[in-house]
PASEBA-1860 file (N, C-alpha, C; in nm, 3 decimals):
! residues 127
1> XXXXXXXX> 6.554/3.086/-4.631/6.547/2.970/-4.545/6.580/3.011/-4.402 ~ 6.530/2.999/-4.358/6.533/3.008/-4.191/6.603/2.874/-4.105 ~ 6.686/2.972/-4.028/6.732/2.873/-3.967/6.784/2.938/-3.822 ~ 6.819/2.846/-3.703/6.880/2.844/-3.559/6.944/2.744/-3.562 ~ 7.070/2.803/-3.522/7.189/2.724/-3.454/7.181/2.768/-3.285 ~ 7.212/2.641/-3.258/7.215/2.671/-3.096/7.383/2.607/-3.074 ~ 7.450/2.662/-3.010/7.622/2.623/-2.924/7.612/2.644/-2.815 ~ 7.682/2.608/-2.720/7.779/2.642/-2.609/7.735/2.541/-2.520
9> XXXXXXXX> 7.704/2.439/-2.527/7.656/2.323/-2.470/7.753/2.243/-2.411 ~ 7.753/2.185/-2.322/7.859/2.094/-2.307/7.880/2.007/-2.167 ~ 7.961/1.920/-2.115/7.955/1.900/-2.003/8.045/1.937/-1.907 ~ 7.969/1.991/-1.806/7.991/2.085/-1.671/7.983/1.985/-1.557 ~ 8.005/2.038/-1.436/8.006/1.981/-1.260/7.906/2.062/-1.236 ~ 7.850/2.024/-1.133/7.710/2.087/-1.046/7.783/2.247/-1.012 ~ 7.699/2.357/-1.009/7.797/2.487/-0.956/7.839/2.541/-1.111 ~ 7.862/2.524/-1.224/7.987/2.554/-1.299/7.859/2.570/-1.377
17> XXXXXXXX> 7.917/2.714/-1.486/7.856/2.831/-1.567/7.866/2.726/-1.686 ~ 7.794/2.786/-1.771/7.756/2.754/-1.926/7.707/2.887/-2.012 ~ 7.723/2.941/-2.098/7.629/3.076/-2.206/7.619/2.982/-2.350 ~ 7.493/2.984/-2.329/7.465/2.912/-2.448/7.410/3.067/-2.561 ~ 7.391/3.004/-2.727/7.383/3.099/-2.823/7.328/3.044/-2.900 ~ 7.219/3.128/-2.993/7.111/3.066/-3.062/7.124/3.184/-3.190 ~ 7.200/3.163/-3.298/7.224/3.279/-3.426/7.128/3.224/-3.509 ~ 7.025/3.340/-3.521/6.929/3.297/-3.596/6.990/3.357/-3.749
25> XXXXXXXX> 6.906/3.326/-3.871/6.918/3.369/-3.986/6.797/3.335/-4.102 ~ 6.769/3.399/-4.183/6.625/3.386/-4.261/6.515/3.460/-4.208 ~ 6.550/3.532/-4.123/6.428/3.621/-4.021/6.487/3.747/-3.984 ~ 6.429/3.829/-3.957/6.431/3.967/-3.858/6.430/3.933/-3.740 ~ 6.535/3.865/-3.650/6.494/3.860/-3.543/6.387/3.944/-3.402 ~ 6.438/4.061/-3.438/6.323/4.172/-3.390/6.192/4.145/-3.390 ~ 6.166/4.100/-3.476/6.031/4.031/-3.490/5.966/3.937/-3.426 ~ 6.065/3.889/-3.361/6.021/3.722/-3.319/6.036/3.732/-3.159
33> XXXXXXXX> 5.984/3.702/-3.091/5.944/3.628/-2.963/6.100/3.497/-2.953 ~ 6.151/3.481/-2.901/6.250/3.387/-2.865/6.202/3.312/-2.733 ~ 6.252/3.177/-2.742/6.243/3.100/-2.625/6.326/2.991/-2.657 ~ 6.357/2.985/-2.492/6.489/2.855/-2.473/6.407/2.717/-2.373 ~ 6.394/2.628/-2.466/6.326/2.500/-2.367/6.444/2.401/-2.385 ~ 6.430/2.311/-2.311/6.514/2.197/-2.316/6.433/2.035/-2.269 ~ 6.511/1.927/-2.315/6.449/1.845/-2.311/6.526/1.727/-2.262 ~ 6.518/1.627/-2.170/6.584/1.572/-2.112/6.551/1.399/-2.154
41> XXXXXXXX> 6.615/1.292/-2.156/6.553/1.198/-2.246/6.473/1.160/-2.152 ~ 6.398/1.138/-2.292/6.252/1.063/-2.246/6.159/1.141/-2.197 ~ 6.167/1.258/-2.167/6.107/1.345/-2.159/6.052/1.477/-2.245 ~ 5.920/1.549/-2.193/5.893/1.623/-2.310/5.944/1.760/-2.269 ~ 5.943/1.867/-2.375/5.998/2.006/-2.407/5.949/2.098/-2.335 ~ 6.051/2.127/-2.235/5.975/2.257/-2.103/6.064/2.369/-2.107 ~ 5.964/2.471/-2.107/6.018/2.624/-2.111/6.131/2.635/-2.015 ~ 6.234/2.697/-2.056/6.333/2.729/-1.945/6.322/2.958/-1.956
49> XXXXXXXX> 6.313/3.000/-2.074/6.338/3.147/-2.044/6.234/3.166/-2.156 ~ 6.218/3.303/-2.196/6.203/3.352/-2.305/6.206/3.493/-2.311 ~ 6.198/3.549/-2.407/6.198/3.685/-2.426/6.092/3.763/-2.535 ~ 5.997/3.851/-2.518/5.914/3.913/-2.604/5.982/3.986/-2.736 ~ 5.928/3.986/-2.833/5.973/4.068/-2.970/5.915/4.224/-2.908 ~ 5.842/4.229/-2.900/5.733/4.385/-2.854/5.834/4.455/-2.774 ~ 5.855/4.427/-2.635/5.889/4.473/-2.541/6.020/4.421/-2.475 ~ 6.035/4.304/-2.497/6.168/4.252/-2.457/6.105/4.206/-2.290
57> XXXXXXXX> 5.971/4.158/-2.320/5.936/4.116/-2.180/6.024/4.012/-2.172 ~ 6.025/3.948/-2.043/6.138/3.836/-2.011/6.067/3.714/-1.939 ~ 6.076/3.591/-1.956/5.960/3.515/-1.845/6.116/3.421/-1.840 ~ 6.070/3.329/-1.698/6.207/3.212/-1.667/6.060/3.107/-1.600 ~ 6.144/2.961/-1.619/6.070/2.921/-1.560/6.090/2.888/-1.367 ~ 6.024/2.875/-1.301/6.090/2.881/-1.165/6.198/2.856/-1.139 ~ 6.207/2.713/-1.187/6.298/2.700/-1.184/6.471/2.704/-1.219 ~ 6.465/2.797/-1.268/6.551/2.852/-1.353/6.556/2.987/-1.276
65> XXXXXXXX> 6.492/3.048/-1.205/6.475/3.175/-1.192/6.613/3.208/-1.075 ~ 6.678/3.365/-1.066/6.785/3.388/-1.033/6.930/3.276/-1.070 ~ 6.920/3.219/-1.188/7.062/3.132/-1.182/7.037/3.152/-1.379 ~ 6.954/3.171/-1.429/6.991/3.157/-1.578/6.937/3.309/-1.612 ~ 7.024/3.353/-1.732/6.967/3.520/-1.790/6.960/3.509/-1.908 ~ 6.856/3.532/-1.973/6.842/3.523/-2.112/6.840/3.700/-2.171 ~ 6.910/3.689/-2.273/6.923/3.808/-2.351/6.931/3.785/-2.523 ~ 6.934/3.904/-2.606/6.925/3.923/-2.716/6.981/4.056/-2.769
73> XXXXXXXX> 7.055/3.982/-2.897/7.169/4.101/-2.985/7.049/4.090/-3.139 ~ 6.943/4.164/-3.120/6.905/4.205/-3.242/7.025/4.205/-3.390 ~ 7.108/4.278/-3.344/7.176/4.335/-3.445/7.292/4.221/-3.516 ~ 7.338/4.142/-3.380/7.385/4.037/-3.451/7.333/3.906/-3.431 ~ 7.151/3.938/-3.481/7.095/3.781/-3.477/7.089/3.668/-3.382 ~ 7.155/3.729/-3.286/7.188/3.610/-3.144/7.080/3.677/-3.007 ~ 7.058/3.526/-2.971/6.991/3.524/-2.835/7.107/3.437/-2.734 ~ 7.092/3.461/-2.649/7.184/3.389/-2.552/7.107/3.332/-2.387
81> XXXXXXXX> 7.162/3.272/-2.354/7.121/3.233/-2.241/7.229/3.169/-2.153 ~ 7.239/3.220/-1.981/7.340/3.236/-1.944/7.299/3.166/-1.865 ~ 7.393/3.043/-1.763/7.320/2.944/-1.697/7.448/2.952/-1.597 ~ 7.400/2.931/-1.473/7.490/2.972/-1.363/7.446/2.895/-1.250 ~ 7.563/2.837/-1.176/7.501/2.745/-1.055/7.422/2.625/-1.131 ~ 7.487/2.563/-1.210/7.388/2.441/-1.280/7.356/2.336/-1.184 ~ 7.263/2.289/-1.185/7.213/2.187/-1.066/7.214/2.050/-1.149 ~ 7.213/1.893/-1.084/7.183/1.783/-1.150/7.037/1.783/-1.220
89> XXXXXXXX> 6.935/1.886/-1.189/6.821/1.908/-1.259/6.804/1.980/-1.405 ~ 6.936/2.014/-1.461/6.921/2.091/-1.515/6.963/2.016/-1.670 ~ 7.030/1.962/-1.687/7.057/1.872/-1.830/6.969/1.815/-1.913 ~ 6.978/1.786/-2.040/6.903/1.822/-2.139/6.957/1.836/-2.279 ~ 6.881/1.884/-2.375/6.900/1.933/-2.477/6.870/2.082/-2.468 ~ 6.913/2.157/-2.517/6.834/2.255/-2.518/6.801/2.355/-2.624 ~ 6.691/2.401/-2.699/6.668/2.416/-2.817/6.633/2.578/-2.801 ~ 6.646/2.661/-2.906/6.605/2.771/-2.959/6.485/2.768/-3.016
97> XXXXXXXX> 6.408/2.831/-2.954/6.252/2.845/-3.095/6.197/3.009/-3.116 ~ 6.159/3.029/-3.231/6.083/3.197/-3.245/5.926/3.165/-3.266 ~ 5.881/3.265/-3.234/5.797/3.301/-3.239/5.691/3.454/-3.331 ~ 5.662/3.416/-3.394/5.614/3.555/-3.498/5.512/3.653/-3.445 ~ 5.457/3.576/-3.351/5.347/3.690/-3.333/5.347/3.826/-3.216 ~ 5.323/3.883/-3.260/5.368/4.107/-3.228/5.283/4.087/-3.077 ~ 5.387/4.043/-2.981/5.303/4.028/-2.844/5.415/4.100/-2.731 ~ 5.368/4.128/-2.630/5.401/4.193/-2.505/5.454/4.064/-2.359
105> XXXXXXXX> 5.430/3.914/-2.426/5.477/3.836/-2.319/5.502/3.743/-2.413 ~ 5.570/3.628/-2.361/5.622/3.534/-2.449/5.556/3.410/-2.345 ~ 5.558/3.262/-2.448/5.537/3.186/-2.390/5.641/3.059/-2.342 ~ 5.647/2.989/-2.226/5.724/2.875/-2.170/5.604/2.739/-2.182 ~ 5.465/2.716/-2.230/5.422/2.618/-2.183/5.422/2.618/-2.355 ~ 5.353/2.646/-2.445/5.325/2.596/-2.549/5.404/2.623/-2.671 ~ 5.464/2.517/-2.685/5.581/2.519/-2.810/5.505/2.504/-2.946 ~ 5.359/2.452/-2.948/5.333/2.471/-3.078/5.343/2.646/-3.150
113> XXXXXXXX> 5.352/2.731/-3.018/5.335/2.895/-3.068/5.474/2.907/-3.105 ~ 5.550/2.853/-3.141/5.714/2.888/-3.201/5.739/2.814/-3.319 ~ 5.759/2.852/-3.415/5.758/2.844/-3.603/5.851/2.763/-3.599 ~ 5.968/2.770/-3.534/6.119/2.752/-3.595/6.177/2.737/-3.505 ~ 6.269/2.578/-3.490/6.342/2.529/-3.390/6.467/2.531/-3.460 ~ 6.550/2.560/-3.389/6.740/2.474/-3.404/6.739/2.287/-3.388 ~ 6.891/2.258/-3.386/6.863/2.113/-3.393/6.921/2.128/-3.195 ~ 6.957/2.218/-3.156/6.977/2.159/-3.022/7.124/2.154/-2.969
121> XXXXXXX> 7.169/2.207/-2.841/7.276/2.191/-2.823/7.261/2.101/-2.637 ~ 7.315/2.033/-2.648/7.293/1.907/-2.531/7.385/2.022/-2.391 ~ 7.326/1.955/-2.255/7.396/1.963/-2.169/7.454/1.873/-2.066 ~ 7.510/1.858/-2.011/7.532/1.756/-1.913/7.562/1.804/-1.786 ~ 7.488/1.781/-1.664/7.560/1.812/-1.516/7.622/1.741/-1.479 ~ 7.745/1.664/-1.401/7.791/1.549/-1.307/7.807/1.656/-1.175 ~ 7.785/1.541/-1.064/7.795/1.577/-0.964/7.945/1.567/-0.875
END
């Protein structure tokens, strides 16, 4: 059975760090393509990072870019994502998904290409 847990969620002030963690299990993670989207209510599911299985290519979405780092512990099943300088734009849910297929880039627009979601770990900014 496959599964993602996502933690480290929580509520922060505008400026103030968060490392979120996504322990996968039922899979080889090595295998899989990882990506971190989040979802804000009422709204739909937008790429924030991801990372390639192949190569460990890395994509962010702009907005995200220089303030969040996404990484991966093969060995102990965890992906992480490190969020820094959080802005009022940035809150959400934010979910773990893999991806199976043996590729050199990962994707941020289409979540149907990721098998397997977590249930989500929420964020909150106040200003």
């Amino acid at each position: 059975q496959v599964q993602l847990v996502e933690s480290g969620g929580g509520a922060v002030q505008v400026g103030d760090s968060l490392r979120l963690s996504c322990v996968v299990s039922g899979i080889t993670l090595s295998g899989y393509s990882v990506g971190w989207f989040r979802q804000a209510p009422g709204g739909e599911r937008e790429g924030v990072s991801c990372v390639s299985n192949r190569d460990n290519t890395i994509n962010y979405a702009d907005s995200v870019k220089g303030r969040f780092t996404i990484s991966r512990d093969n060995a102990k099943h965890t992906v992480f994502l490190e969020m820094n300088n959080l802005k009022p734009e940035d809150p959400g849910v934010y979910f773990c998904g893999v991806d199976p297929a043996w590729m050199s880039h990962c994707s941020l627009s289409y979540t149907s290409l990721y098998d397997y979601w977590g249930q989500g770990t929420p964020v909150t900014v106040s200003s």
